[in-house]
PLY file of the C-alpha trace (Angstrom):
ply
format ascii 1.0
element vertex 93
property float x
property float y
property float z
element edge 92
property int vertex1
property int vertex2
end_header
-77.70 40.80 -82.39
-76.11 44.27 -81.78
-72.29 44.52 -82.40
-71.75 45.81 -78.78
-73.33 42.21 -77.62
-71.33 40.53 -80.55
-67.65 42.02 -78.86
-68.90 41.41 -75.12
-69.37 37.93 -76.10
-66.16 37.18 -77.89
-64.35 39.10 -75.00
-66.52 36.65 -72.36
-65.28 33.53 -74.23
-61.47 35.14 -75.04
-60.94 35.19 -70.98
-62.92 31.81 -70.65
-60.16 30.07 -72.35
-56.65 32.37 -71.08
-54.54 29.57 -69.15
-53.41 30.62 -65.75
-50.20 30.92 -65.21
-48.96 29.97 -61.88
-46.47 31.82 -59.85
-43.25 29.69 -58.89
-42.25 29.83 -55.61
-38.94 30.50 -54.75
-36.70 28.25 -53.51
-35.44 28.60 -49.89
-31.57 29.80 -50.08
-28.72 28.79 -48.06
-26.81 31.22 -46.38
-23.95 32.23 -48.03
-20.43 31.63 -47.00
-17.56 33.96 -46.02
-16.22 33.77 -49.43
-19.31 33.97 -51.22
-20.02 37.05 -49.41
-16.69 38.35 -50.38
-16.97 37.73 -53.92
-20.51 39.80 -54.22
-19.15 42.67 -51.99
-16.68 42.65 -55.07
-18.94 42.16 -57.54
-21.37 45.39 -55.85
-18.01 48.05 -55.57
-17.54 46.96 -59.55
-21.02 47.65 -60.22
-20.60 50.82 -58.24
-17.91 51.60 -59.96
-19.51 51.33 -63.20
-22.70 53.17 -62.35
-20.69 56.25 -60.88
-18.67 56.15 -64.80
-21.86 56.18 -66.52
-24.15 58.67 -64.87
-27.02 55.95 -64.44
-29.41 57.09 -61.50
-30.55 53.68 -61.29
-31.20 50.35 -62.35
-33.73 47.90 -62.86
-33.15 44.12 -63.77
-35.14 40.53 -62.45
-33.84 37.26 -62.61
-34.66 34.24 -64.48
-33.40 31.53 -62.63
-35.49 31.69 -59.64
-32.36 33.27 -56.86
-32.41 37.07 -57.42
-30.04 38.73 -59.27
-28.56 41.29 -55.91
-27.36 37.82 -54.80
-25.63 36.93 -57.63
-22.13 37.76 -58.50
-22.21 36.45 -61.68
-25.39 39.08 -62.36
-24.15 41.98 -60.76
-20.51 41.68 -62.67
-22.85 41.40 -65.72
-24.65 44.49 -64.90
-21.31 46.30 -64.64
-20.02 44.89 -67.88
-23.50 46.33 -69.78
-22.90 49.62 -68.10
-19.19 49.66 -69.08
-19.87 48.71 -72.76
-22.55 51.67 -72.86
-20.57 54.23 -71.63
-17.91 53.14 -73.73
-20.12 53.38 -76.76
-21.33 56.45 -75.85
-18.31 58.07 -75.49
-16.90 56.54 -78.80
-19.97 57.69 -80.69
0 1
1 2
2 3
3 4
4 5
5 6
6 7
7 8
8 9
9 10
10 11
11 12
12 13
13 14
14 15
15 16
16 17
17 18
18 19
19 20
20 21
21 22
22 23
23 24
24 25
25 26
26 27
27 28
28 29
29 30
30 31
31 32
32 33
33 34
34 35
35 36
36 37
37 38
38 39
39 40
40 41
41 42
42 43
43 44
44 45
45 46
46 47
47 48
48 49
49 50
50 51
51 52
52 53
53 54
54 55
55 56
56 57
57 58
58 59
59 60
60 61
61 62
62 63
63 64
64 65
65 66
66 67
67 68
68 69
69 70
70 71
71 72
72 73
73 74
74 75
75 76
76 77
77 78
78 79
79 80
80 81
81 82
82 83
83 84
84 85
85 86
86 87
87 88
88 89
89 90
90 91
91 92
């Protein structure tokens, strides 16, 4: 047995036993309301805010919870907190 057959084999039986992962689906959302729409409108012009401060040309994030992260206020104020707290170290430093 050559070592090239030894490594195809051992790859053969490595991807034999991988478990699949299965994609979740995500859940169908609700519309959201007048004041939930208000409350990410202010959530975006802090973000923008913050972006504009720290010179980012752009950003890149995915959610965990299964509703993405654009739709969530709590997220996007987070985003603008992370991009305060940089700029802010990065000014102090």
């Amino acid at each position: 047995m050559g070592l090239w057959s030894f490594f195809s084999r051992r790859a053969a039986a490595a991807r034999a036993a991988a478990p699949v992962i299965a994609a979740r689906e995500p859940e169908p959302q609700e519309p959201l309301t007048a004041e939930q729409l208000a409350e990410l409108q202010d959530a975006w012009a802090e973000l923008a805010e913050a972006t504009e401060s720290s010179g980012a040309t752009g950003l890149h994030a995915c959610s965990r919870n299964g509703r993405p992260w654009q739709e969530d206020p709590a997220a996007v104020r987070g985003l603008a907190a992370i991009l305060r707290s940089s700029t802010a170290e990065n000014a102090n430093g």
